[in-house]
N, C-alpha and C positions, 0 to 999 in steps of 0.2 A: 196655719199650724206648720212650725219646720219641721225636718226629718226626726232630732230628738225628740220634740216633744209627743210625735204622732208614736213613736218605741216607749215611751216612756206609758203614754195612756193605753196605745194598744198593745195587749200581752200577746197577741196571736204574729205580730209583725216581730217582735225580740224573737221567740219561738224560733218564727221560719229564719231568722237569721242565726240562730243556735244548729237549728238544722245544716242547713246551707254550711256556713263552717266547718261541724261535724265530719260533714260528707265531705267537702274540701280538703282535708287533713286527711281522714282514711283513704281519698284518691291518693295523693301524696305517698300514701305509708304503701299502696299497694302498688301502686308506679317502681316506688324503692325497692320492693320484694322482686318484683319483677328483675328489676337491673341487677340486682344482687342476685337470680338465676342467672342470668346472662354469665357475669362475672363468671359463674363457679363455673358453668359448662366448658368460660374460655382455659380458665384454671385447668378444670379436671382435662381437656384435651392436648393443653401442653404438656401433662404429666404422661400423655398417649393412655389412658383412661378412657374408651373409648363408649362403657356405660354411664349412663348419666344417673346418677344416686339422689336420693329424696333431697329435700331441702334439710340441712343443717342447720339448728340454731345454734353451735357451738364454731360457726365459721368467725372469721376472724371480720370485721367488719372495717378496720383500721386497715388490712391487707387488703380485701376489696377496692376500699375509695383508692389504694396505694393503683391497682390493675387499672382501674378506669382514667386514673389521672393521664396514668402512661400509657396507655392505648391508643396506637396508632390508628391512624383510620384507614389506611389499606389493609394495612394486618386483619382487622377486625371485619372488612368487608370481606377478604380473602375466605376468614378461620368459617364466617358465618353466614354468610352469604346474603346478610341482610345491607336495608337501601345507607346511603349516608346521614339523611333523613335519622334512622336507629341508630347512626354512630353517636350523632348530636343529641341526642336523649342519652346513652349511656353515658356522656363526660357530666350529664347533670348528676351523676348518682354521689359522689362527695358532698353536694348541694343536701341533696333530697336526703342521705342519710340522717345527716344532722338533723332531719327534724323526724326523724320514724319515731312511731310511739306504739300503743298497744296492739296493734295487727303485726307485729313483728314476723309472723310465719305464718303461710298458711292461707293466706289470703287471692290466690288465683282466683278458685272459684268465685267469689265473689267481686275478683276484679272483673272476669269474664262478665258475670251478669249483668254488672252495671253499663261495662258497655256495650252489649248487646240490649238493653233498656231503651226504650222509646227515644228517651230525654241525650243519649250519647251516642247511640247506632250509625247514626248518617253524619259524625262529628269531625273533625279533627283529632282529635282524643281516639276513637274509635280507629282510623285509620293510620294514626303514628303507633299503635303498641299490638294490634291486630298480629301483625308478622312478628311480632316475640315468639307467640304462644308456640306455633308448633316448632320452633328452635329449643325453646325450653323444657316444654312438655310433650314434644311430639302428637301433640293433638293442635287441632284450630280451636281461634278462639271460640266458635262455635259449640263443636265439642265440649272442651271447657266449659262453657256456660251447663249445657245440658247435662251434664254427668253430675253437675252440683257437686264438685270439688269445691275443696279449700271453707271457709264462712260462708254462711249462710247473708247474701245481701241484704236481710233484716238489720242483720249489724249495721248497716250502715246509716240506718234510722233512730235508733239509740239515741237516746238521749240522758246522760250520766247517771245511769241505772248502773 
């Protein structure tokens, strides 16, 4: 039996691959959330704004990808003190917006959890977005996860409910 035919007979194998995807995409949407903090903190510090304000869903997200595209990588190491490493994730955020979809805001908390999760903890993934948090939110991702901000990582199990 080849791969289709074994999705096709077994419903449990399409499922975990609905799943898988699911989660895929909303890593995605909250990777973006994230860079899009990044962006605004870079924004609001140039303006000498030196509190850093909720998340905005009325930010321009057109003017974002516009900051990332043109972000220097020393600037951005200087402004933030984060590795080069973070620089090369934030130039993906042009990429990553085009495909955000319904976690549009809000979604830390539940970025946090996932990767503090069994399945991402000791990952790569874990170690490349880890030093966002406390630039963004002045907490660790630690923190974050435990305060249970943002969605709830149930969301991320949803299945087009």
């Amino acid at each position: 039996m080849d791969y289709y035919d074994r999705v096709k007979k077994e419903p449990s194998v399409y499922q975990k691959l609905v799943v898988c995807a699911s989660i895929g995409n909303k890593l995605e949407t909250m990777q973006t959330n994230l860079l899009a903090h990044v962006i605004k903190n870079l924004n609001e510090s140039d303006k000498g704004n030196v509190e850093k304000s909720e998340n905005n869903p009325k930010h321009s997200t057109a003017k974002y990808a516009n900051i990332a595209a043109h972000m220097d990588r020393k600037v951005f190491q200087k402004k933030t003190n984060l590795s080069g490493s973070c620089f090369d994730l934030l130039k993906q955020y042009p990429r990553l917006v085009a495909q955000r979809s319904s976690l549009a805001h809000g979604s830390e908390g539940a970025f946090a959890k996932l990767l503090m999760s069994p399945q991402y903890r000791n990952t790569n993934h874990y170690y490349q977005w880890a030093p966002f948090f406390p630039y963004c939110y002045g907490k660790t991702l630690e923190e974050m996860a435990k305060s249970g901000a943002g969605n709830d990582i149930e969301d991320l199990y949803s299945i087009g409910e």
